[in-house]
C-alpha positions, 0 to 999 in steps of 0.5 A, a space after each residue: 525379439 524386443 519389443 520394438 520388433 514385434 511392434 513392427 511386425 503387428 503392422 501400423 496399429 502396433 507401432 501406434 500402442 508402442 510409440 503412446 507406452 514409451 512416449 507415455 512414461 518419458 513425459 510423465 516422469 519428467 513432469 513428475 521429477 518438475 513437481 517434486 523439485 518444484 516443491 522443494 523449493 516452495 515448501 520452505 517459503 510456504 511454511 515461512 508464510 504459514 507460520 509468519 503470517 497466517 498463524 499469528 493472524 488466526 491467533 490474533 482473532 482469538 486474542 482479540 475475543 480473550 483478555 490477555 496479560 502479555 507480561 504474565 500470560 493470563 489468557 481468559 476468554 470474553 467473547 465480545 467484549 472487546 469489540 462492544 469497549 471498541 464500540 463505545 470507545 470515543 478515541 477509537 472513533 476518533 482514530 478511526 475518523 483520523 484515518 479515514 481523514 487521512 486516506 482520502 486526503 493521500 488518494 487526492 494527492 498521492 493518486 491523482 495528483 501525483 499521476 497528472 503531475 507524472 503525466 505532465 512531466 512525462 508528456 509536456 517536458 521534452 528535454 531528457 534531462 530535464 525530466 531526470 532532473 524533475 523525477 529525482 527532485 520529486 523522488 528526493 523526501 522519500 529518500 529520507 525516513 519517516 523519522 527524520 522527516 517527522 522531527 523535520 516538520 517538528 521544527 518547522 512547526 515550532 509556534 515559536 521560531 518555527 519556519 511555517 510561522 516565520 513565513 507567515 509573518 513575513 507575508 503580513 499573515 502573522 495572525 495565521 500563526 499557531 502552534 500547529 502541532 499543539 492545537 487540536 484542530 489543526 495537528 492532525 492536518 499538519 501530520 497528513 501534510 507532512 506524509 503527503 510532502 513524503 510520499 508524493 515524489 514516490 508515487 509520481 516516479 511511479 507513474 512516471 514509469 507507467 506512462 513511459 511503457 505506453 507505446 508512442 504510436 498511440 500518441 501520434 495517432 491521437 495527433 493525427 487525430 487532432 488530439 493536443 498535448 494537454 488533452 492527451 493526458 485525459 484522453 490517453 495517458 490516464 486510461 491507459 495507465 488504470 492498473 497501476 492507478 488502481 495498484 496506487 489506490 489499493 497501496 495508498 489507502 491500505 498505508 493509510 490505515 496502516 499510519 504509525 510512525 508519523 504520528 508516534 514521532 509527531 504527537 505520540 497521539 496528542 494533544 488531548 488524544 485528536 492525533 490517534 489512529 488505529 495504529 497508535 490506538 493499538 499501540 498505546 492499548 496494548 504496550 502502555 495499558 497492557 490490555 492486549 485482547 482490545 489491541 487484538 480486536 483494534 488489529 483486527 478491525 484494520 485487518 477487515 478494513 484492508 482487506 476489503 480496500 484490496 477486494 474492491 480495487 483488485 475487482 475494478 481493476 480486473 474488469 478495467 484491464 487495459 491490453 494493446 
């Protein structure tokens, strides 16, 4: 007799344990077989993070308490060393200071200028075309490498023959004129100039793709309502696109400390060192005067910096959601 029958036979409460048992060991297996074939597609991504990025991350903090000659391999430990050299170091403040200069510059552009910009297109121009037309134009310096672009604005900056002063002085404004990148008041504003012209159109296509998945009864309801067009932007536009508004600022401020190739193309750092940031400060310590424990500890101190950047917005943003 099978077990089926003798189920039947030991009435409803017999078929209720059998059906549980065999119902029981079908799902169960399956889940199981789902988790053993999931992992083998996890494992090997997973050891690729492991060894990639967080080895080299745990190891760079021992680094950065070690003096370390790459070129030989001498590794001898120092403790607190480098971060009490980082402490009293006068360009590493300077850098520092370039960065935050430069963070809080991008964030004005590149965050709130861009999504008003993105907002205004995307709400005032009603012709299709045109607003194709006017991303691509925008979208266009992002296009081109930082390389390219940097070598670009070099000569623009030329004291003589250089664009920039060319128009000065045919606007009558000849007494402006400079050498932008040689002087040290000024090189550092000519470098963040440069980055904002590249990096603005990508931001605004950005949001531009944000406001396009707001839904348009909102905005005939905020009509109905007797909301115009342009007070639209601030009272529907931008509160509805906080997400990505928040991605924005954790993206921008995160590049921002993270600038290198701008400035290594640029200035390489100069004149008299007022171009360093972090990232070329590291550089230069490390690969120029070989002193790799103090690269570390400069690496580690971006890596805290972004890493709280990120936990702030990712907290705002989190309790900000916005869902319709």
């Amino acid at each position: 007799m099978s077990e089926r029958t003798t189920a039947e036979h030991a009435g409803p409460l017999g078929l209720v344990r059998y059906a549980s048992r065999v119902g029981g060991q079908g799902p169960t297996a399956g889940r199981t077989g789902r988790r053993w074939r999931a992992l083998v597609w996890v494992i090997p991504g997973l050891a690729l993070v492991l060894v990639f990025v967080y080895y080299p991350l745990v190891l760079n903090f021992w680094y950065s308490a070690s003096k370390l000659n790459l070129f030989t391999g001498e590794l001898s430990f120092v403790g607190l060393d480098n971060y009490t050299r980082m402490a009293n170091d006068p360009v590493f403040w300077r850098s520092l200071v370039n960065n935050v200069l430069y963070a809080g510059i991008s964030v004005v552009f590149q965050v709130f200028f861009a999504l008003v910009l993105a907002a205004v297109i995307e709400s005032q121009v009603k012709s299709g075309r045109w607003r194709a037309a006017l991303r691509s134009i925008y979208f266009l310096p992002s296009a081109m490498s930082l390389t390219v672009t940097g070598l670009l604005f070099s000569f623009i900056y030329q004291p003589e023959g250089g664009l920039l002063n060319g128009i000065l002085d045919a606007v009558g404004l000849d007494h402006l004129q400079q050498a932008w990148l040689g002087n040290s008041s000024t090189a550092m504003l000519a470098i963040i100039a440069m980055s904002q012209w590249q990096g603005f159109g990508y931001s605004t296509l950005l949001f531009a793709v944000a406001i396009q998945r707001i839904p348009n009864e909102i905005y005939e309801a905020a009509s109905i309502d007797g909301v115009g067009p342009f007070r639209q932007i601030f009272t529907v536009t931008i509160p509805l696109i906080r997400e990505m508004t928040g991605l924005m600022m954790i993206v921008t401020m995160s590049g921002a400390f993270q600038v290198f190739n701008e400035v290594m193309v640029m200035t390489s750092g100069g004149p008299d060192n007022s171009t360093h940031v972090l990232g070329t400060w590291l550089y230069r310590s490390g690969f120029v005067k070989n002193d790799f424990g103090y690269a570390a500890a400069i690496a580690v101190v971006i890596f805290v910096i972004t890493l709280a950047l990120a936990i702030v917005q990712v907290r705002y943003t989190s309790r900000k959601r916005v869902v319709w």
